[in-house]
VEXKOL-768004 format. One record per residue (C-alpha): residue number from 1; x, y, z. Coordinates in nm, 2 decimals, padded with zeros to 4 digits. Layout:
+-----+--------+--------+--------+
: num :      x :      y :      z :
+-----+--------+--------+--------+
: NUM :      X :      Y :      Z :
...
+-----+--------+--------+--------+
This chain:
+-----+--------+--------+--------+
: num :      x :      y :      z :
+-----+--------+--------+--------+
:   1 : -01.89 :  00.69 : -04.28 :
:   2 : -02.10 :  00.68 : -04.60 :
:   3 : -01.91 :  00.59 : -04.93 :
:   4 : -02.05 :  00.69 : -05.27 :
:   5 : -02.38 :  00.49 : -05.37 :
:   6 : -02.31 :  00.16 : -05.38 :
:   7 : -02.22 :  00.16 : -05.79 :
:   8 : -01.86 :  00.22 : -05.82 :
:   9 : -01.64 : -00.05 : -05.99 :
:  10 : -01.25 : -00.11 : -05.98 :
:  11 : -01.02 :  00.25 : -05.99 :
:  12 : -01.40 :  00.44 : -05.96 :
:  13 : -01.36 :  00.75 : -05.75 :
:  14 : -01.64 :  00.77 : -05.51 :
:  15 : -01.72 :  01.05 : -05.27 :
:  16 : -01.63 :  00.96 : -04.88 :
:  17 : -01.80 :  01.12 : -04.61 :
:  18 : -01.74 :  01.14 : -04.23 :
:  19 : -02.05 :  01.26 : -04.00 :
:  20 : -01.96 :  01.35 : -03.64 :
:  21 : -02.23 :  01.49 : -03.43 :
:  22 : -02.26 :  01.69 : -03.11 :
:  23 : -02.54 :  01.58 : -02.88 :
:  24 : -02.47 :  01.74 : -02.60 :
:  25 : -02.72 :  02.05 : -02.60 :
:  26 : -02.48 :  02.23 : -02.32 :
:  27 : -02.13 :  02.15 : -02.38 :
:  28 : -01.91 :  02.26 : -02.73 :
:  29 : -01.67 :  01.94 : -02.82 :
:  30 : -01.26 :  02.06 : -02.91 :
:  31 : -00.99 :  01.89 : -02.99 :
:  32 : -01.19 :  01.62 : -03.17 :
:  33 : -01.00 :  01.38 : -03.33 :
:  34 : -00.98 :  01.08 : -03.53 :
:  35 : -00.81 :  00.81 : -03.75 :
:  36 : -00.91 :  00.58 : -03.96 :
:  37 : -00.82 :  00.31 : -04.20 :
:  38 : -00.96 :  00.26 : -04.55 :
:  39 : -01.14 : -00.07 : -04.67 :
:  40 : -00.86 : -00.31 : -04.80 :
:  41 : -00.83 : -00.21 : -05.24 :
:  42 : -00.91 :  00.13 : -05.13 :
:  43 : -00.68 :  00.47 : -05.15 :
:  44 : -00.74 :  00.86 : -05.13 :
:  45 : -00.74 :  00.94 : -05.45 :
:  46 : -00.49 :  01.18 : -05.62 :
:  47 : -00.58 :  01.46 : -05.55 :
:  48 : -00.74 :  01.41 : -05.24 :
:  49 : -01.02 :  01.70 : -05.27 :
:  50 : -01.07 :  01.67 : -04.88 :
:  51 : -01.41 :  01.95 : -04.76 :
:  52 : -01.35 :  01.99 : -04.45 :
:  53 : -01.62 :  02.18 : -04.23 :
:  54 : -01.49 :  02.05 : -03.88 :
:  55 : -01.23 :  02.26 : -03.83 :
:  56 : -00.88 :  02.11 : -03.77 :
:  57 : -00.69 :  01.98 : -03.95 :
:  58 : -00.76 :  01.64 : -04.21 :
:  59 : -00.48 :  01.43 : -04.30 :
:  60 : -00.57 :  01.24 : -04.60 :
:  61 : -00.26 :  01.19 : -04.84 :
:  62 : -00.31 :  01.09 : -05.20 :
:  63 : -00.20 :  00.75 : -05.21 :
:  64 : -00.23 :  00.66 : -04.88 :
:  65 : -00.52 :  00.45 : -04.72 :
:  66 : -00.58 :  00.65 : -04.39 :
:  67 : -00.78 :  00.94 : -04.33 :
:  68 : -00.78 :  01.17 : -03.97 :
:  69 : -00.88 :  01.46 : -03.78 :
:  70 : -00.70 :  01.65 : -03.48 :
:  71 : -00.80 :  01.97 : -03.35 :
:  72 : -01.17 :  01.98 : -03.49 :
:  73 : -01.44 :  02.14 : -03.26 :
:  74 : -01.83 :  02.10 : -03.27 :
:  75 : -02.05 :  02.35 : -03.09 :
:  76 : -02.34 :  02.22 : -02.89 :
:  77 : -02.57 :  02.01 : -03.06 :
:  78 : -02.47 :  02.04 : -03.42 :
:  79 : -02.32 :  01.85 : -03.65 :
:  80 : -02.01 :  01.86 : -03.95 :
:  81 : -01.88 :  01.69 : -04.19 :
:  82 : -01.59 :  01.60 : -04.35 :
+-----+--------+--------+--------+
């Protein structure tokens, strides 16, 4: 998880990634999934501008201070980012 660059002050919108990699040079990963919780003070913002080039579906709801993934996929050895 990389936030922004390290500049951003109080109510600054910064950008948020996720990087989720596939080692495996044989096998493709489905059904990847995640959740997680924002830093305390932070919040998607509104509106939530999610990319998401993992497939699945991403859960992020203005407002709310959890992000997650179900369903993603990753083919062998590649990576994606939301």
């Amino acid at each position: 998880m990389d936030f922004g660059d390290g500049s951003s002050g109080i109510n600054d919108r910064i950008p948020l990634r996720f990087h989720l990699q596939n080692r495996d040079g044989a096998v493709p990963m489905t059904l990847v999934a995640f959740s997680d919780v924002l830093p305390a003070g932070m919040q998607v913002a509104a509106p939530a501008n999610v990319v998401n080039r993992c497939g699945g579906i991403v859960t992020a709801v203005a407002g709310s201070s959890s992000i997650a993934l179900a369903g993603g996929s990753l083919d062998q050895g590649t990576t994606c980012d939301i």
